[in-house]
TORPA-4810 file (N, C-alpha, C, O; in nm, 3 decimals):
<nodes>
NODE_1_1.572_0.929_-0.679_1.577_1.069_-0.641_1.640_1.081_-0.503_1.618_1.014_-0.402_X
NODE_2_1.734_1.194_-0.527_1.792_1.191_-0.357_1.702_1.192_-0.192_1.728_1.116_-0.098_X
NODE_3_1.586_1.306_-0.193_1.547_1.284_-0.130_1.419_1.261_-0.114_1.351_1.330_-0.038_X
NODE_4_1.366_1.152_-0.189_1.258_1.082_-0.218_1.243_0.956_-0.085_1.337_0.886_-0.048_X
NODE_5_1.092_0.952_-0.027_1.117_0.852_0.079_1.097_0.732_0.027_1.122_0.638_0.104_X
NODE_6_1.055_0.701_-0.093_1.012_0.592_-0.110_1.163_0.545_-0.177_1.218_0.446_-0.129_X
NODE_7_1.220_0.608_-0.275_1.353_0.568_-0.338_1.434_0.495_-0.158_1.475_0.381_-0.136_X
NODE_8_1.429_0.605_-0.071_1.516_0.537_0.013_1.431_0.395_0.060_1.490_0.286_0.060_X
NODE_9_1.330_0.405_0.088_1.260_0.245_0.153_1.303_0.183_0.041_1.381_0.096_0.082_X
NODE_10_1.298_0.176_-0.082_1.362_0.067_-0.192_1.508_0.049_-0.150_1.549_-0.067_-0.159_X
NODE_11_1.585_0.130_-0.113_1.724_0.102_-0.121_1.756_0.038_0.006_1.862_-0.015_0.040_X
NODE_12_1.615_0.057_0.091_1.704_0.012_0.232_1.754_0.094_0.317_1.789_0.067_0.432_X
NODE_13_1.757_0.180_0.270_1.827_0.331_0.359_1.671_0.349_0.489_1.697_0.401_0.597_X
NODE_14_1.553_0.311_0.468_1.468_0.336_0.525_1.380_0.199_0.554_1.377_0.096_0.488_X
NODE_15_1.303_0.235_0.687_1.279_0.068_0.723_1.146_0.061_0.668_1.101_0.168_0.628_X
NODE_16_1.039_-0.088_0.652_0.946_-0.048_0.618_0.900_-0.215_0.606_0.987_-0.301_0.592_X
NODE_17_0.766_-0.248_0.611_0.731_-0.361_0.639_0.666_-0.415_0.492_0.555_-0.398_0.441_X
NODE_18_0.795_-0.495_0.443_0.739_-0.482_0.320_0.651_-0.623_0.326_0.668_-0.705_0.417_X
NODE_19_0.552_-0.642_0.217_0.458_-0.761_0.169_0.479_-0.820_0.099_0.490_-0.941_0.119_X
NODE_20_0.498_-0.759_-0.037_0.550_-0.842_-0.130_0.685_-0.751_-0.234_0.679_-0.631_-0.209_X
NODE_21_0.809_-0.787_-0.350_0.830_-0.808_-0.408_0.859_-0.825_-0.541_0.891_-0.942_-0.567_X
NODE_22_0.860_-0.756_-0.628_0.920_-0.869_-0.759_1.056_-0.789_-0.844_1.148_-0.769_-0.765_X
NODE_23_1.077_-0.756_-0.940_1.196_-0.688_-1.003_1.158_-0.538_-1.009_1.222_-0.442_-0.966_X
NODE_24_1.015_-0.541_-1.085_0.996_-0.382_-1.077_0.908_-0.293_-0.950_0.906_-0.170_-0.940_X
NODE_25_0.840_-0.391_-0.861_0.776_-0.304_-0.769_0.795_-0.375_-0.654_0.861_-0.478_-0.640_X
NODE_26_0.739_-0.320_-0.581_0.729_-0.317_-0.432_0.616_-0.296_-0.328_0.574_-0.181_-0.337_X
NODE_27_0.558_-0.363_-0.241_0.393_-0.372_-0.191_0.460_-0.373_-0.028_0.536_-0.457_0.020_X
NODE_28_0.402_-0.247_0.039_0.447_-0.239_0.199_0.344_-0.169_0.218_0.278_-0.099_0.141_X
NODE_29_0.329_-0.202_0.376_0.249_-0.103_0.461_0.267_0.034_0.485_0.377_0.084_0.506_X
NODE_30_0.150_0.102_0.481_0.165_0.238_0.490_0.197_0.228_0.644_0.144_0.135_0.705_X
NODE_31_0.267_0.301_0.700_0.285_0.333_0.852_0.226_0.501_0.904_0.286_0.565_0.990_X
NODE_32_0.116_0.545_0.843_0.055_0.608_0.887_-0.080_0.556_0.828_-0.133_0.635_0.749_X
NODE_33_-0.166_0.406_0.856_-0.298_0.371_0.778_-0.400_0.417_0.815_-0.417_0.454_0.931_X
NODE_34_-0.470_0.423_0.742_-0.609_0.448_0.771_-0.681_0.345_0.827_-0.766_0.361_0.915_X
NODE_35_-0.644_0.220_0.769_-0.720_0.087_0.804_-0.631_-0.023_0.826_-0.535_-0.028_0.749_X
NODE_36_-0.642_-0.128_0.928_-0.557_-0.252_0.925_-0.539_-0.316_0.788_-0.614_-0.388_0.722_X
NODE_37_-0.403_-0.262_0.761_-0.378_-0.346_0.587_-0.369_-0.289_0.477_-0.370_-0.340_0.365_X
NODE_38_-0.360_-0.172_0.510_-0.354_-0.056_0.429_-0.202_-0.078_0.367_-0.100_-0.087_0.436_X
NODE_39_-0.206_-0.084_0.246_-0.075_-0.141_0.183_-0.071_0.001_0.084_-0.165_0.079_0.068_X
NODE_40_0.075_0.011_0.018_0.129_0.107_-0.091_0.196_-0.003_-0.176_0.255_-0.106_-0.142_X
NODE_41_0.171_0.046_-0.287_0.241_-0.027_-0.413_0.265_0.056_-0.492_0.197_0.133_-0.560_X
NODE_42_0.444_0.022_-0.469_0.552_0.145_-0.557_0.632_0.102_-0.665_0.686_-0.007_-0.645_X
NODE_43_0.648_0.140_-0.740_0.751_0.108_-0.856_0.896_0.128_-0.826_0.922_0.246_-0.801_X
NODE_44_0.947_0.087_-0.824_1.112_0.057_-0.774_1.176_0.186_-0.840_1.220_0.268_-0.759_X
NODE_45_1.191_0.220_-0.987_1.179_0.354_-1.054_1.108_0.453_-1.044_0.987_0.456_-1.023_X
NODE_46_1.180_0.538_-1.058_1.117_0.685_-0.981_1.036_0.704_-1.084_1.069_0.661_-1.195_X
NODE_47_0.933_0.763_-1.066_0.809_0.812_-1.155_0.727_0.903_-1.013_0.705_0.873_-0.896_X
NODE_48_0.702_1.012_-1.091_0.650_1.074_-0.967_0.484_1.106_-0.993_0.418_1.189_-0.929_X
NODE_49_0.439_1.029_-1.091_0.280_1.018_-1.138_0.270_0.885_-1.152_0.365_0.837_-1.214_X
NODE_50_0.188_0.808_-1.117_0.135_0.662_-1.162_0.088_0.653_-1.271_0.081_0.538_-1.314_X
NODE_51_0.048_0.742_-1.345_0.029_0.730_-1.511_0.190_0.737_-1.562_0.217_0.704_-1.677_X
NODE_52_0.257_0.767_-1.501_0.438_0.758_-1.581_0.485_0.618_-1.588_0.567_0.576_-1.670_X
NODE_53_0.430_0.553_-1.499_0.498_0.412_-1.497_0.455_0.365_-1.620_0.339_0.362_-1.662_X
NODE_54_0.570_0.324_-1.679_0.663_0.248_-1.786_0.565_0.088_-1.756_0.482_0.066_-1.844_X
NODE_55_0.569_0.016_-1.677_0.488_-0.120_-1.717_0.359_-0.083_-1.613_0.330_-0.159_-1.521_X
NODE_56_0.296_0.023_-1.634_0.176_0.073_-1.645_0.074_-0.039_-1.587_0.041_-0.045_-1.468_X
NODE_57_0.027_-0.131_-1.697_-0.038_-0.250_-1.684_0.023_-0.355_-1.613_-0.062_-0.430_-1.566_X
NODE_58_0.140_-0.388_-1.588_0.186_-0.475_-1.460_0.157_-0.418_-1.320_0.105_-0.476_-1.224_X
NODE_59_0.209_-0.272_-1.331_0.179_-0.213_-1.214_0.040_-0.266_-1.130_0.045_-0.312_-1.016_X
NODE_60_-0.080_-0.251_-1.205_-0.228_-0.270_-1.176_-0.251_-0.397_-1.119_-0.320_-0.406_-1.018_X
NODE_61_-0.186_-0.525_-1.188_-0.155_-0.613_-1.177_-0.108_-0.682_-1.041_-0.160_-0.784_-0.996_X
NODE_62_0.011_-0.603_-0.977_0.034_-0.649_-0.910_-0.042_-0.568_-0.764_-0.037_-0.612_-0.649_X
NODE_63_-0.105_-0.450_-0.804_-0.178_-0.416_-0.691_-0.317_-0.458_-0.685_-0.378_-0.428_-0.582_X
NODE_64_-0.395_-0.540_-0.797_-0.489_-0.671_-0.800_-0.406_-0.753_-0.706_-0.445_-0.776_-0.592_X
NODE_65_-0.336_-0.780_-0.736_-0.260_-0.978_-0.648_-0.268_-0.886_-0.496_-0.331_-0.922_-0.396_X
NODE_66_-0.207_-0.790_-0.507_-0.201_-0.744_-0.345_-0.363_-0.730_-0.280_-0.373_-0.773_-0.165_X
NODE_67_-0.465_-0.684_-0.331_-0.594_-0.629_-0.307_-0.626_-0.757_-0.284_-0.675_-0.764_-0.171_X
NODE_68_-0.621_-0.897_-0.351_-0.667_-0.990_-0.326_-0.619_-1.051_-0.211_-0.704_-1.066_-0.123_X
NODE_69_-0.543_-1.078_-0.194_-0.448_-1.088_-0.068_-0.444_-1.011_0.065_-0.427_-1.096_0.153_X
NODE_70_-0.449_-0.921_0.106_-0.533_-0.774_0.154_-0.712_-0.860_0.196_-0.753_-0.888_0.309_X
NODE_71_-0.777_-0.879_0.076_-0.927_-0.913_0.097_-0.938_-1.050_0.213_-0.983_-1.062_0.327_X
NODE_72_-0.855_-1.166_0.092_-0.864_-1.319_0.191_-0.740_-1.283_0.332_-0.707_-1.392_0.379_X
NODE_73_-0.685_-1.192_0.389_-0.616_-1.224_0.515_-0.715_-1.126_0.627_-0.730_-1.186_0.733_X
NODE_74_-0.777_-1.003_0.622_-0.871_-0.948_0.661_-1.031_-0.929_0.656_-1.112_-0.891_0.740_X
NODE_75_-1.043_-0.975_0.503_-1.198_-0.978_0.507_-1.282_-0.886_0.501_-1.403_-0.902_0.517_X
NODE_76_-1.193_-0.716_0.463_-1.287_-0.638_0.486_-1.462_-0.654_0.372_-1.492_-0.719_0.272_X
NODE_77_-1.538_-0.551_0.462_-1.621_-0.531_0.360_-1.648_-0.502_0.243_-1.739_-0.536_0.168_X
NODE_78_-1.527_-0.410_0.226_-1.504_-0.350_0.065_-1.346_-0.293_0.027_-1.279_-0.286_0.130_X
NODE_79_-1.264_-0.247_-0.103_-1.174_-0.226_-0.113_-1.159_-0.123_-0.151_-1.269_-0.074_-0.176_X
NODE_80_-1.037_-0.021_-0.182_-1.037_0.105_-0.265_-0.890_0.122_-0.336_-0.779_0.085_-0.298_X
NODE_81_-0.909_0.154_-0.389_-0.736_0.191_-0.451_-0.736_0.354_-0.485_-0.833_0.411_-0.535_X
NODE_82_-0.622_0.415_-0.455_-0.654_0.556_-0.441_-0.464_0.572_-0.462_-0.369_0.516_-0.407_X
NODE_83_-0.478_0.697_-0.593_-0.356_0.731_-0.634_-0.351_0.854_-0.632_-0.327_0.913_-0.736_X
NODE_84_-0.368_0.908_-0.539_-0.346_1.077_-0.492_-0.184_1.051_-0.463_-0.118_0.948_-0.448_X
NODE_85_-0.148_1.202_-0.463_0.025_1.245_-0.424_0.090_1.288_-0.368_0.161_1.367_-0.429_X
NODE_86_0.107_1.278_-0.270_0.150_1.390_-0.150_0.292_1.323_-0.141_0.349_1.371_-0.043_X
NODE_87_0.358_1.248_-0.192_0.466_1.196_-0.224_0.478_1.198_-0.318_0.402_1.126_-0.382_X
NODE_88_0.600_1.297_-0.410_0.637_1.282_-0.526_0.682_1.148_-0.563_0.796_1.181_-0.596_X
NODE_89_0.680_1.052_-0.578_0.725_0.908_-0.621_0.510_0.813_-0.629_0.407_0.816_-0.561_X
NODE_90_0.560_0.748_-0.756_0.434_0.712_-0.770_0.392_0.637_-0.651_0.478_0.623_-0.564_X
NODE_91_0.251_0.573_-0.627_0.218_0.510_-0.520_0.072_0.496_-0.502_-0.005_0.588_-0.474_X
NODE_92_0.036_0.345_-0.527_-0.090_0.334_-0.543_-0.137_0.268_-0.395_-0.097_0.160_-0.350_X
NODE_93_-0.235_0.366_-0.330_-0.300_0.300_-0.216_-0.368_0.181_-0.254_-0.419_0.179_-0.365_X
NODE_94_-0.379_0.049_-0.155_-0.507_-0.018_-0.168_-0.526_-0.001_0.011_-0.448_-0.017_0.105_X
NODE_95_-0.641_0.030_0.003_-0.738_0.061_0.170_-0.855_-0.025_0.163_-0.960_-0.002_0.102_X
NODE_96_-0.822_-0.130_0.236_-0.967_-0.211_0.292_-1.040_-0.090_0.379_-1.002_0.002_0.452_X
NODE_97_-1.178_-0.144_0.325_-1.320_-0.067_0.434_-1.331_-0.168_0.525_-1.275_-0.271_0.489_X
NODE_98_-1.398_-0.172_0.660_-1.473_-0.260_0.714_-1.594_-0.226_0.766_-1.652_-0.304_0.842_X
NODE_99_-1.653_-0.090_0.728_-1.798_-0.065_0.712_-1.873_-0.075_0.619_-1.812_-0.065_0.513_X
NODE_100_-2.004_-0.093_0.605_-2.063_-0.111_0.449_-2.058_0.034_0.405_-2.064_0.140_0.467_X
NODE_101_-2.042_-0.009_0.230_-2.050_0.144_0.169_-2.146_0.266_0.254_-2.118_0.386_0.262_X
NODE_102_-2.276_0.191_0.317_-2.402_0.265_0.295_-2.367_0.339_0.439_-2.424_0.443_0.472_X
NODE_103_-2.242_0.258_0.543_-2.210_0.321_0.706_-2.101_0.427_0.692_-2.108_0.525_0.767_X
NODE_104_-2.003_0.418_0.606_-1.902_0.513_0.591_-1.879_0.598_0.482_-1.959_0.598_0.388_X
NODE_105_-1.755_0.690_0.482_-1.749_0.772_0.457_-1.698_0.712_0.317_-1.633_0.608_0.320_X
NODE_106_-1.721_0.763_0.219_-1.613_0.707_0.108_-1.487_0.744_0.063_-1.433_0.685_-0.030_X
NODE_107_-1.429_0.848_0.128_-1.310_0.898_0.158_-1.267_0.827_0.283_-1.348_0.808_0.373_X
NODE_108_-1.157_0.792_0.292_-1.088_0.707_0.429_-1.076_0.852_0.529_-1.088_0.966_0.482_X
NODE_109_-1.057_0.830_0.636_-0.990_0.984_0.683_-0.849_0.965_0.710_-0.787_0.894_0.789_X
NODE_110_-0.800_1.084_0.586_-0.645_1.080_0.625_-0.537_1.126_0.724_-0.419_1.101_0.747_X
NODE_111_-0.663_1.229_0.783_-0.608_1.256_0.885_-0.589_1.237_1.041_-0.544_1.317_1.122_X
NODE_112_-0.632_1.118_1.058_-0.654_1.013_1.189_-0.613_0.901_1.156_-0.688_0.804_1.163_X
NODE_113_-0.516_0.892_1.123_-0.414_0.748_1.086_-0.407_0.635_1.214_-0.424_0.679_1.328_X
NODE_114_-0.391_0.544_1.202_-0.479_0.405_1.308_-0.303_0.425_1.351_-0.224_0.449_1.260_X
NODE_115_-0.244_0.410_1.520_-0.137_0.305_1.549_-0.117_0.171_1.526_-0.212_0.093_1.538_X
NODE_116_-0.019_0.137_1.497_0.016_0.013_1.557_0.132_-0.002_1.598_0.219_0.064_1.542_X
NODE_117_0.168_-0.088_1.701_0.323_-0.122_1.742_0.406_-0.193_1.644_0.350_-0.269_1.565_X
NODE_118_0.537_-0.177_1.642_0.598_-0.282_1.561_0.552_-0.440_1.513_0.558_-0.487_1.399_X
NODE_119_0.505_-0.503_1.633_0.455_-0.649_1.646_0.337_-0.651_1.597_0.305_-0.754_1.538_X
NODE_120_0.230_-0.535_1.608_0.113_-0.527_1.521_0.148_-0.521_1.379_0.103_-0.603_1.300_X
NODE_121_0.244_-0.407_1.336_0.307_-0.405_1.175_0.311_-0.576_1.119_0.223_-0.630_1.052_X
NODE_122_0.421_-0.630_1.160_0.473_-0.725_1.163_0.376_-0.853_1.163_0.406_-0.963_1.115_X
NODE_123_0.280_-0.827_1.213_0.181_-0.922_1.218_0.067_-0.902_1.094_-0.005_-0.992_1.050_X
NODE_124_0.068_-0.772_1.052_-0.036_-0.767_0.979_0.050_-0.781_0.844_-0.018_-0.816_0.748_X
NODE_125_0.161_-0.765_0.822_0.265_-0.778_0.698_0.279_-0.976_0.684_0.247_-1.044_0.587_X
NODE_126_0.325_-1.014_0.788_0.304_-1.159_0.768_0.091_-1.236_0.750_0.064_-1.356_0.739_X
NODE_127_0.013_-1.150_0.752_-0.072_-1.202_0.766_-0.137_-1.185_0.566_-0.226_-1.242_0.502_X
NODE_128_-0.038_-1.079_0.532_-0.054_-1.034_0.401_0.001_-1.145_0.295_-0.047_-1.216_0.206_X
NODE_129_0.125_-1.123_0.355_0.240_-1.205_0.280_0.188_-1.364_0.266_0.222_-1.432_0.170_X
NODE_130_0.096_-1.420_0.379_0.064_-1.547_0.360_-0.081_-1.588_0.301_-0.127_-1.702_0.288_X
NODE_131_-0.128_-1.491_0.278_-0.268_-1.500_0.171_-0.187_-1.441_0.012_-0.256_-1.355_-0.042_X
NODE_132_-0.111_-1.460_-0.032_0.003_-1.433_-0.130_-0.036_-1.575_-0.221_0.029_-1.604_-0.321_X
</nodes>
């Protein structure tokens, strides 16, 4: 889609710290997270619902391998996967917790997104990529 942000981060037209990889998708950091490690996993094809994606069941798949990977490089307490849309292009959150269920909120807050500097990105993308 022309002006889809995620079509452009696939093409490269847009920068983005990616994790992992393969023919049909793609696993990068959100750069507005909620939590250290907060990853998106997109389908390379435009689908603008995550129930549209075409290998459906790979999709899940590879945002398991990411969640696991995500778990052993941070350790949080707990995980979430969350496919809300505020981007027309599909896009499945995975958001580590690091409070127990029983301390936080069970909604992340989306509207207080964590900084990090480039070298923080970069560090937490290689820290992903190597629990892979």
């Amino acid at each position: 889609m022309e002006n889809c942000v995620f079509c452009k981060v696939i093409a490269g037209e847009l920068p983005s710290y990616k994790v992992y990889e393969d023919e049909d998708f793609i696993g990068i950091l959100d750069i507005f997270p909620v939590e250290k490690g907060h990853v998106l996993v997109i389908p390379k094809k435009h689908f603008v619902w995550v129930y549209e994606v075409e290998k459906f069941s790979e999709y899940w798949t590879v945002a398991q391998k990411l969640l696991k990977a995500v778990q052993k490089a941070f350790n949080p307490e707990w995980l979430q996967f969350f496919t809300h849309g505020q981007i027309p292009h599909a896009h499945i959150h995975i958001t580590p917790r690091y409070q127990t269920i029983e301390k936080s909120s069970i909604l992340p807050s989306w509207d207080k997104p964590l900084k990090f500097t480039k070298e923080e990105f970069e560090e937490i993308a290689a820290k992903i990529k190597g629990a892979l």
